[in-house]
C-alpha positions as CSV (number, residue, x, y, z in Angstrom):
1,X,0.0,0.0,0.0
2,X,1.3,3.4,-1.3
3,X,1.2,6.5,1.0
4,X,-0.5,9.3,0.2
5,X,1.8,11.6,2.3
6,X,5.0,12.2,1.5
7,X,7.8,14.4,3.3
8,X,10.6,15.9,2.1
9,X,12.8,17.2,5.5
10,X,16.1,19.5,6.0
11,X,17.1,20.4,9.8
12,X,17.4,24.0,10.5
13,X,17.3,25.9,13.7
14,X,15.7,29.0,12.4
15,X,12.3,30.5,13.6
16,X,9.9,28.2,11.4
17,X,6.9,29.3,9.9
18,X,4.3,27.2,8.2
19,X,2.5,28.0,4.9
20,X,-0.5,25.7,3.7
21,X,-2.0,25.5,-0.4
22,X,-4.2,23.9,-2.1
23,X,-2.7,22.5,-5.2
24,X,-4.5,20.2,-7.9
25,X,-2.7,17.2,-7.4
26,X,-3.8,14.3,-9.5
27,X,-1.0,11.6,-8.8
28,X,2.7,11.3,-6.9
29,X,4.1,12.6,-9.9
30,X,2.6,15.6,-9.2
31,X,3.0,15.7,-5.3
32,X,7.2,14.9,-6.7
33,X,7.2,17.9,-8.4
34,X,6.0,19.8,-6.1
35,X,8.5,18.7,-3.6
36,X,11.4,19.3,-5.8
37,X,10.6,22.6,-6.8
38,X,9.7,24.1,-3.2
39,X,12.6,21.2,-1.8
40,X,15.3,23.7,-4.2
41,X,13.8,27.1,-2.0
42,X,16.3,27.9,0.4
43,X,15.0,28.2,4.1
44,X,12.8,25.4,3.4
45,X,12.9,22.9,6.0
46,X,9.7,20.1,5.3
47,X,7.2,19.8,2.6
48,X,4.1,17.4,3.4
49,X,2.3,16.7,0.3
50,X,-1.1,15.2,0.2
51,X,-2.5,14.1,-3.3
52,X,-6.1,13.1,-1.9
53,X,-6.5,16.3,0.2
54,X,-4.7,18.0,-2.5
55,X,-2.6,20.2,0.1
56,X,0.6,21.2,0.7
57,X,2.5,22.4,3.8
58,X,5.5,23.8,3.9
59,X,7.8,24.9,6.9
60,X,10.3,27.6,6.3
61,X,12.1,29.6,7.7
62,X,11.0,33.3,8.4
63,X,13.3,34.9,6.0
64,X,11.0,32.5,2.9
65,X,8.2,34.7,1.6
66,X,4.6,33.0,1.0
67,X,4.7,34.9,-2.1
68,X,7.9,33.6,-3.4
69,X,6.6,30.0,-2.8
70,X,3.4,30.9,-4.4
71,X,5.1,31.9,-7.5
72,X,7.5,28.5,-7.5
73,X,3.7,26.6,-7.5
74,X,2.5,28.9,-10.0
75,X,4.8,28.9,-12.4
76,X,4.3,24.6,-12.2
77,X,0.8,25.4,-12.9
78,X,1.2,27.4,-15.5
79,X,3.0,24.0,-17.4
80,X,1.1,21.6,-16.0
81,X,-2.2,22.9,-16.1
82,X,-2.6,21.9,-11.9
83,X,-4.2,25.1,-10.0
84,X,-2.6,26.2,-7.3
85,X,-3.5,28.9,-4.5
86,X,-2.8,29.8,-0.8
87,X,-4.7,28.2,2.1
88,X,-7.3,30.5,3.5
């Protein structure tokens, strides 16, 4: 049985924030990508991916802006059609 959640982790003793989105995740392919492209951000410490709740979470550090990880998921969406948007 194949997990629906998967983590990508780096250890960092900064003062972590947490920033959730909804992203239209169809498949681990998708949840991969994801994780590699937020995963390259630097401050970035975790990325939990969920395909069937279609969210992301990622912890950063405080120096990361939402907005810069916003536009790392939008420009993904851009190419692979998937919509992506902050968390309300």
């Amino acid at each position: 049985l194949q997990s629906n959640l998967l983590t990508y982790t780096n250890t960092s003793s900064f003062n972590m924030a947490e920033t959730r989105f909804d992203v239209g995740m169809t498949c681990e392919g998708c949840a991969n990508a994801v994780k590699r492209i937020l995963g390259k951000v630097e401050g970035v410490s975790d990325i939990q991916t969920n395909v069937e709740a279609k969210t992301v979470v990622v912890v950063h550090d405080e120096s990361v802006s939402k907005d810069d990880l916003l536009a790392k998921l939008q420009k993904w969406s851009a190419a692979s059609g998937k919509s992506v948007a902050l968390s309300s």
